[in-house]
C-alpha positions as CSV (number, residue, x, y, z in Angstrom):
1,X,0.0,0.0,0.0
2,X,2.7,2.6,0.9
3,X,4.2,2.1,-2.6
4,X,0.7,3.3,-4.1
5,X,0.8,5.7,-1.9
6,X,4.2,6.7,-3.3
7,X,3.4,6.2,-6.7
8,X,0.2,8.4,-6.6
9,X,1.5,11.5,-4.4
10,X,4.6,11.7,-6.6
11,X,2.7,11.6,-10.2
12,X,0.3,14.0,-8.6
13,X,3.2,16.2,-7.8
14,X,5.0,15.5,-11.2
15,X,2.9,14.5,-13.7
16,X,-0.4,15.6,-13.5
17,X,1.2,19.7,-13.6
18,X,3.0,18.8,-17.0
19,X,-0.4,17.2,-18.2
20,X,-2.7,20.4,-16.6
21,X,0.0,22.6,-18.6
22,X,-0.8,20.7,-21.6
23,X,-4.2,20.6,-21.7
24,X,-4.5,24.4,-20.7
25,X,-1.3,26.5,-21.8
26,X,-0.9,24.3,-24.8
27,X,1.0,27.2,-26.6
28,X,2.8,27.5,-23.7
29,X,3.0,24.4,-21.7
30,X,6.9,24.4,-21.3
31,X,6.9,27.4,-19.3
32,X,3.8,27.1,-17.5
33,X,5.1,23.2,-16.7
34,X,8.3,24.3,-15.3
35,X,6.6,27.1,-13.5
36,X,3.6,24.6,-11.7
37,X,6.8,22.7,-10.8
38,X,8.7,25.0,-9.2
39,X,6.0,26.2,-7.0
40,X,7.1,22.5,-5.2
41,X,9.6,24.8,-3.2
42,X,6.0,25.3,-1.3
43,X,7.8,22.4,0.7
44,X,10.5,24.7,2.0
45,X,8.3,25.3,5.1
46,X,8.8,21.5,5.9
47,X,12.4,22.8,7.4
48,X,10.6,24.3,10.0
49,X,9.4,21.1,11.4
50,X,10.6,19.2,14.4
51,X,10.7,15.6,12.1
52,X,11.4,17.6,8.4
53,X,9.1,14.6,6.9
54,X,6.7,12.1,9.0
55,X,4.6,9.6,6.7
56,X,2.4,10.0,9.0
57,X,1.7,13.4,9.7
58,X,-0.8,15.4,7.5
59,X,0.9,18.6,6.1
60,X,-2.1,20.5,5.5
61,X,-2.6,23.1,8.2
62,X,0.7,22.0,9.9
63,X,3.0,23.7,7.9
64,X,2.7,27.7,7.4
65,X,2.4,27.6,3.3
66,X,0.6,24.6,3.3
67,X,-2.1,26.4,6.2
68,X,-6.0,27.0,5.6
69,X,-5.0,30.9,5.9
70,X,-2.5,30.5,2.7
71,X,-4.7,28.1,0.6
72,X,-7.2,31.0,1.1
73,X,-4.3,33.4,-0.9
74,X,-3.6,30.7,-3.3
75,X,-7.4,30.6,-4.1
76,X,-7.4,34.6,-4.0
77,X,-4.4,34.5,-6.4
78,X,-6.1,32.7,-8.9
79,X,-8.3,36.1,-10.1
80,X,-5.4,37.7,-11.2
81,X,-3.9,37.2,-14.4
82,X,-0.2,37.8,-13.0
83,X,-0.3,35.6,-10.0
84,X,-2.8,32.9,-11.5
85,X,-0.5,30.1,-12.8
86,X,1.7,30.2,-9.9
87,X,-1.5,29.9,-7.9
88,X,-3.0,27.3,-9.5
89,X,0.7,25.2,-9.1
90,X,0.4,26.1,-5.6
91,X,-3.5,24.7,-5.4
92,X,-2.6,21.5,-7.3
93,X,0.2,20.9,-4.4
94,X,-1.9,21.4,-2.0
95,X,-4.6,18.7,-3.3
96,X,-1.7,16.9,-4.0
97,X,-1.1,16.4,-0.4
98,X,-4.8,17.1,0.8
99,X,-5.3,13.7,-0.9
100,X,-2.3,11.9,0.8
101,X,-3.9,12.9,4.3
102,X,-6.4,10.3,3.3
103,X,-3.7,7.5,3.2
104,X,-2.9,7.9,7.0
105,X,-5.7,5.9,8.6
């Protein structure tokens, strides 16, 4: 099970941004790829944590960019043309590991 697990959070994190670029930035999807996945730096807050990574702990609400407070900016960001791809990398992340929480039972 915990190689499913694997298998799924890390396409989610990888994949599934080249393929939303694809099917939405066609023209573009290069850039718009390699800018969905650099917003994985998101992950930077997991520094500030006692245990850096716990395959057991949920990281939503635990760490500061991955809080309910800054998925409410990411969602915000997503009106405005200049911040709106970077959001949208940041909201697929988030699901990302909004869907791994569900693993941990």
């Amino acid at each position: 099970m915990e190689v499913i697990r694997f298998l799924v959070h890390y396409g989610l994190h990888f994949i599934a941004p080249i393929f939303v670029a694809y099917l939405f930035y066609r023209k573009k999807w290069k850039r718009v790829s390699l800018i969905f996945l650099l917003t994985m730096t998101i992950d930077l807050d997991h520094l500030l944590a006692e245990n850096i990574f716990d395959s057991q702990r949920c990281s939503i609400n635990f760490h500061p960019l991955h809080s309910y407070i800054a998925i409410l900016i990411y969602l915000l960001g997503t009106f405005w043309k200049k911040t709106r791809i970077v959001c949208i990398g940041l909201l697929m992340h988030i699901l990302t590991d909004w869907q791994d929480c569900f693993w941990l039972n």
